[in-house]
C-alpha positions in Angstrom: 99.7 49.9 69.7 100.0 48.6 73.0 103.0 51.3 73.6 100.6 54.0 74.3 98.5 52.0 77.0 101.7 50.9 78.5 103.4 54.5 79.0 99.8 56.0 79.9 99.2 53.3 82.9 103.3 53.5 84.0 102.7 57.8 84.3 99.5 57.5 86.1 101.1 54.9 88.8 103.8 57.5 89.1 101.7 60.4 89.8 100.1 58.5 92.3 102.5 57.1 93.9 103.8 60.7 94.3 104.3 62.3 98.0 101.5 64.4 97.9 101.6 68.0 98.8 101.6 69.4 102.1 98.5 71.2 103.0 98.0 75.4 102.2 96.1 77.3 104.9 95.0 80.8 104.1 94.8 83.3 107.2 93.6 86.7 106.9 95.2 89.0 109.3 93.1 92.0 110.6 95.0 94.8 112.6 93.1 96.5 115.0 96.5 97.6 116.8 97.3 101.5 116.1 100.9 100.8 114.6 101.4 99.5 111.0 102.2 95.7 111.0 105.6 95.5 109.1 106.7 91.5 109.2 105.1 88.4 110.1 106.8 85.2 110.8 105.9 82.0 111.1 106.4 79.1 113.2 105.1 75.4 113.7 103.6 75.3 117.4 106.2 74.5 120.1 109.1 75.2 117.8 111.4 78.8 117.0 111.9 77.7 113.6 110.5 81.1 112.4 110.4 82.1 108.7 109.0 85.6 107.5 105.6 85.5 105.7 105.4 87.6 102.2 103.9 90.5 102.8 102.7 93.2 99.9 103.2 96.2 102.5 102.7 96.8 105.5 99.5 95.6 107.2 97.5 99.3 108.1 97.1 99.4 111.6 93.3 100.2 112.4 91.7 97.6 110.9 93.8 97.0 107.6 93.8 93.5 106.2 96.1 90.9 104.4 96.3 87.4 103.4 99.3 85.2 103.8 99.5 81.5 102.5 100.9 78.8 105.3 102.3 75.7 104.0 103.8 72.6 105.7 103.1 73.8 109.1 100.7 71.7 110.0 97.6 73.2 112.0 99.0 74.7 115.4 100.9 77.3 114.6 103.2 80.5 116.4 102.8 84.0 114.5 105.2 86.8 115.6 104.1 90.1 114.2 106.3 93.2 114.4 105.1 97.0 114.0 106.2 100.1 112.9 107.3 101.2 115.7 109.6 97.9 116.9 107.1 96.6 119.1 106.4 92.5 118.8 103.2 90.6 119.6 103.3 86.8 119.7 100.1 84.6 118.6 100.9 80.7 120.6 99.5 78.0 119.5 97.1 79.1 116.9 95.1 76.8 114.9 94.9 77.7 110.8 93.0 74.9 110.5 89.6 75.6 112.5 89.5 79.6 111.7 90.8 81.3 108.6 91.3 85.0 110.4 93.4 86.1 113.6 92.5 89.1 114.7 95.6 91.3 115.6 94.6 92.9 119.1 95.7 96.6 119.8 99.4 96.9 121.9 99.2 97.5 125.1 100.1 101.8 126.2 103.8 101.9 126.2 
């Protein structure tokens, strides 16, 4: 009888003794460049340790929109965005944590 008490309170001390999970940021990316975004990769701030971002498809350029989930990054992050065309635009030192969007500026005339 007391079995079930005894396995119930061991489980619950587990779970919460558990690491818990780093923390998920969603940022919506707006592109108001011409050129199609094609990849974006992230970065915690002052490191290179990119990773690419999953994308659906390419992010419209014009004002098309996407959604990408950031974990484990903590709050200052680097976002390098590469277009259609090769061209690269790098975001320093953004903070996910205080805004939700980053708005992707047009590329400078080649």
């Amino acid at each position: 009888m007391y079995l079930p008490r005894t396995l119930l309170a061991a489980s619950l001390l587990c779970i919460a003794a558990s690491a818990p999970a780093a923390p998920l940021h969603y940022l919506t990316l707006i592109n108001r460049a011409h050129a199609p975004a094609t990849s974006v990769e992230v970065a915690a701030s002052e490191t290179d340790a990119f990773h690419a971002l999953a994308l659906a498809g390419p992010i419209a350029g014009g004002g098309g929109q996407a959604t990408v989930a950031l974990r484990g990054t903590g709050c200052r992050v680097n976002l390098r965005i590469t277009f259609k065309d090769g061209r690269r635009i790098l975001y320093s030192n953004t903070d996910v944590c205080r805004g939700d969007r980053l708005l992707i500026s047009a590329l400078p005339a080649r």
